[in-house]
Every structure is written in structure tokens, then in C-alpha cells.
N, C-alpha and C positions, 0 to 999 in steps of 0.2 A: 850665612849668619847675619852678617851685614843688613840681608833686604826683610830678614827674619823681625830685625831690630825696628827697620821703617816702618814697617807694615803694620806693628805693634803701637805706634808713635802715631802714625795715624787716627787706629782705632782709639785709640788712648783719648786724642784730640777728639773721635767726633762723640765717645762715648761723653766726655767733656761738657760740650758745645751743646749738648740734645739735655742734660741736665739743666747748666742755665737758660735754654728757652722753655725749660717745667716751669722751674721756678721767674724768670722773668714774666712769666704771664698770669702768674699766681694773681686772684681778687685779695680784699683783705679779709674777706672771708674764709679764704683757701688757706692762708698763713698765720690764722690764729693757730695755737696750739690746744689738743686735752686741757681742761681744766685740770688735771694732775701734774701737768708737765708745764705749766706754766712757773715763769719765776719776774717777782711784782716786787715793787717799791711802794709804799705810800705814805707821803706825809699834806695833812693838811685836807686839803680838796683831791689833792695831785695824785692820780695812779699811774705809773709805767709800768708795762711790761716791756722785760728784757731779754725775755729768749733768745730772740734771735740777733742780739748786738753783735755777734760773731759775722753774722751777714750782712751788716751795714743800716741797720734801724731799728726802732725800739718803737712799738705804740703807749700815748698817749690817752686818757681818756679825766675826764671830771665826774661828777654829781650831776643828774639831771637838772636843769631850773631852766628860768627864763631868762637870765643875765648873758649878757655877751661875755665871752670867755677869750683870755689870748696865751698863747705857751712864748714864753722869749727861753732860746736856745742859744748857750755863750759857750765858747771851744778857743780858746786862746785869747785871741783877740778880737775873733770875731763874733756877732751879736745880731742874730736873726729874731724875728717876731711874727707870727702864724695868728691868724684866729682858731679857736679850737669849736668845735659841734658843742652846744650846751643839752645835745640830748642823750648824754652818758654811757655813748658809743665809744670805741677804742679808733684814735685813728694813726696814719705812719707817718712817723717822722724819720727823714734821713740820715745818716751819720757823714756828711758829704764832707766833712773835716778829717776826715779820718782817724788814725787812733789819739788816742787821750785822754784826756776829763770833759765831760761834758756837763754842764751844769743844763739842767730844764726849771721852770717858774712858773707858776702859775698864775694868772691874774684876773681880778673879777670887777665889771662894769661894775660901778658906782653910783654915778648919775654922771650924764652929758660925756667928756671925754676922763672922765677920774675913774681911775683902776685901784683896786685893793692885791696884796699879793697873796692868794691861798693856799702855795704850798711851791718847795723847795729840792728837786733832789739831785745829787751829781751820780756819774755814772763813766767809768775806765771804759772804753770801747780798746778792745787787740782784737782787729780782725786780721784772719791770714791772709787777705786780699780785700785790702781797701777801694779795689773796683767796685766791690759786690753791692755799693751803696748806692752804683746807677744802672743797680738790673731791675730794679723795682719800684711800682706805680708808688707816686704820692700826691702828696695836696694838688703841686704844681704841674704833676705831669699821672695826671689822674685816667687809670684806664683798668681794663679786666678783659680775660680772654674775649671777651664776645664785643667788644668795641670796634669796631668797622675799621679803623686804624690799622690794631691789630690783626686784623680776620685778613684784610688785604695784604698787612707784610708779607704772612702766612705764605700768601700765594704767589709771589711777585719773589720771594727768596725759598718759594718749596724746593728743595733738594740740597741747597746750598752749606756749606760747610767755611767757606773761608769767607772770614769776617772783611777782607777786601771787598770781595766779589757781593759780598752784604752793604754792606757801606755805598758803595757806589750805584747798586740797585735803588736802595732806596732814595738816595740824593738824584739820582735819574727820574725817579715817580715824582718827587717833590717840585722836579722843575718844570715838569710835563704835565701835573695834573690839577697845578693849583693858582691862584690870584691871590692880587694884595685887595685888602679889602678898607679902602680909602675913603668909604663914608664912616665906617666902626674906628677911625684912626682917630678921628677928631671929635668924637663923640663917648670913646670909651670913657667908664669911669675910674678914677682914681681907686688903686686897690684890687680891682676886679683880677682874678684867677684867669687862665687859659681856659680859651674855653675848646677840647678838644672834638667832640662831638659836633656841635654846632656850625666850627671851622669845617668840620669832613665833609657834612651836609650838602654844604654850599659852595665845598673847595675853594674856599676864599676864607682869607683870614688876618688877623694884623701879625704883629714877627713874634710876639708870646705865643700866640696860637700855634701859629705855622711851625713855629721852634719844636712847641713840646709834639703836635702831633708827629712830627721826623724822632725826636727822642723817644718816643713812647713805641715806633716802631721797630726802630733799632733795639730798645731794650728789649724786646720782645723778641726779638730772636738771636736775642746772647750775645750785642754788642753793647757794652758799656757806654752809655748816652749821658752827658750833662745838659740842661738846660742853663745857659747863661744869659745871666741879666743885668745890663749896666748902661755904659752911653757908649756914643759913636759918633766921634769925634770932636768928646769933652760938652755937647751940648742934649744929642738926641736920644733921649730916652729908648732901649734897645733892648733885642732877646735876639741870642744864636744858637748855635751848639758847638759843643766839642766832643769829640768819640771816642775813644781808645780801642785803634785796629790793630790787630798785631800787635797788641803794646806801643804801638805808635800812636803819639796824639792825633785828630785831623780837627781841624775848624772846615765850620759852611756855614754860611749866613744865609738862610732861605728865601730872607727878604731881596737881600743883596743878588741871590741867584734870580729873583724874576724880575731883575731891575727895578726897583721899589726903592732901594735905597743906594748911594755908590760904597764900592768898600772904602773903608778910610782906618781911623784909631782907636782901636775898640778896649774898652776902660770895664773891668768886672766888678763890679760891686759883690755879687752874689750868686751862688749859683745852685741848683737842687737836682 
């Protein structure tokens, strides 16, 4: 009865594990819903869809135009700001606060740096698993099954089941198969996104890069990945990760692993 009960506990786990790497590799094309089964808010310019707030994010979207668009997302205390697409596409926003009130804003170019604000909405998030919010691709960690990233976890964790033996796969490829990329260091610009693709290219990258390609991996095959973004050691501008193995937290600094940076005191500002 006993090995009746493991055996079951197992299956349980991988039938589990093989769902969130569906859904982890989901485009955001793949996780729109039916236009029947959608459920939307709109005030102003602002549309959310909220379907899936139970899974850890809501899409955003505006009005087509010309103007730069920005979403500021406020969750307690804390106060994020996104630029949004002004081409009246839906895009994902993560709920990486997990449950609560979430306030979304909408804000429209002016002229020069002056914003107008075009719409307003708050939104309860209760998900049953507040991981679920770093199973899936977004602005900063931007990817879809057929991203090269992804295609190799694919094959570097085929068979695997235990998020260890995951985890440690992939921080193994990342230390084996990549450069810090020390002319893009000093040259990037202010604002600029990870660039996941481009890093893979070239296997060289700066630590936002490098960070989110290892998160975007792991997401994808059903280990909860953060991207973290803050300093190190109160001056250096910085991106890491943090995981959730086993329900156990891990940190890895991907910079820090090809000697690019030393570890020291790592300060989060934010994270996605």
C-alpha cells in the first residue's frame, strides 16, 4: 500500500511538472483566450484582460497611435513603469507581487518628457500559487517555444523531472557556454530591455542578458525563475537570478559565475 501511495505521488509530480512546461512555453499568442472567454476591464484608453490573474498575469493593451505609451503598475509599496507597444496589441504583464490589489495607469506622451494619464484600473489578484508569475515569458524575459534558448533547455533537461537536477543543468550550460560581453557594458543604453536572442547568437552578453536567458530557460521547463535587478555592492548596476527548487529558493549570479563580476552585496530593487 505504502509503494502503491509513492508510486502515485510520483506520477502526480510528473503529471504536474509536464503541465507547467505547456504552459511555461506558452507565446502570447498561445495564452490569449476565445473572445467568449475573455474577461476585460476598460477605463479611459486602458484595456486589461484578466483571465488569467489566477496564473500570475494580466495583458495590457491601449488604442493604436503614434504616441509613446507607459503602464506604471503599484502593488503596496511598490511602483514599476513598463513602456507599452502603441500598436493596440495586448501585451503580459506579471503579477510578481503576488496576491493583492494591483493598481495599472496608463500614460500618454505629451511632448518631450510630459505624460498625460489615460486610464485607471485596480485589480484583486488570489492566485493558488503565487510562483505561477515566473512560469511565463514577459516584457523582460521575453521568449516563445521556438526561441533557441528554449529549444536547447528542451534538450540539455530532455527526460528530467526533478527541478534540482534542472537547475543545476542549466547553471552548468550557462557557465560552459557563454562570455561577458565587455564592449556592450559600456556602451549599452539607458533603459534598453534584455536582449535574449542576440545574447544566444553570440553567447556573450552583459548580466540582464545572461540573467534572463538562464530564467527564460528554466521557466520553460517548469522551474520558477525571477529575473533580479538592483546593485552589487550599493554602487554597480546588476541582474541575477533567483529560482524556486523544490520550494527552495537558489541565487546564481551568471556574471559572477564567468568571473565578470566578484560576488559581494546584492541590493533588489525589482524584479520580473
Amino acid at each position: 500500500m505504502k509503494r502503491e501511495t509513492s508510486w502515485k505521488r510520483i506520477l502526480i509530480q510528473c503529471v504536474s511538472l509536464a503541465v507547467l512546461i505547456a504552459l511555461a512555453t506558452l507565446s502570447l499568442a498561445d495564452v490569449l483566450m476565445p473572445e467568449s472567454g475573455k474577461k476585460t476591464k476598460k477605463n479611459g484608453s486602458l484595456v486589461i484582460d484578466y483571465s488569467h490573474m489566477d496564473q500570475g498575469y494580466v495583458m495590457v493593451k491601449s488604442q493604436k497611435g503614434k504616441k509613446k505609451l507607459k503602464v506604471r503598475v503599484k502593488s503596496g509599496d511598490a511602483t514599476l513603469t513598463y513602456d507599452l507597444n502603441n500598436n493596440g496589441e495586448y501585451e503580459v504583464f506579471p503579477l510578481q507581487y503576488g496576491n493583492g490589489k494591483y493598481t495599472f495607469s496608463l500614460f500618454k506622451n505629451v511632448s518631450g518628457k510630459k505624460y498625460s494619464e489615460e486610464g485607471k484600473i485596480s485589480l484583486t489578484a488570489d492566485m493558488p500559487d503565487e510562483n505561477r508569475a515566473f512560469l511565463y515569458p514577459n516584457q523582460y524575459v521575453d521568449y516563445t517555444p521556438k526561441t533557441a534558448a528554449v529549444v536547447e533547455a528542451g534538450k540539455i533537461c530532455d527526460g528530467m523531472t526533478d527541478q534540482s537536477k534542472i537547475y543545476k543543468t542549466v547553471c552548468d550550460y550557462m557557465k560552459g557556454h557563454f562570455a561577458y560581453d565587455y564592449i556592450k557594458s559600456v556602451s549599452v543604453k539607458a533603459g534598453q530591455l534584455p536582449q535574449i536572442d542576440d545574447a544566444w547568437n553570440k553567447h556573450m552578453g552583459i548580466c540582464q542578458d545572461l540573467s534572463a536567458i538562464m530564467v527564460a530557460m528554466l521557466r520553460s521547463q517548469g522551474v520558477p525563475a525571477r529575473l533580479m535587478i538592483g546593485t552589487l555592492n550599493a554602487s554597480t548596476y546588476h541582474a541575477w537570478v533567483t529560482a524556486v527548487v523544490n520550494g527552495e529558493e537558489q541565487f546564481f549570479d551568471p556574471t559572477a559565475a564567468l568571473n565578470a563580476v566578484s560576488n559581494g552585496t546584492y541590493t533588489v530593487e525589482r524584479y520580473y
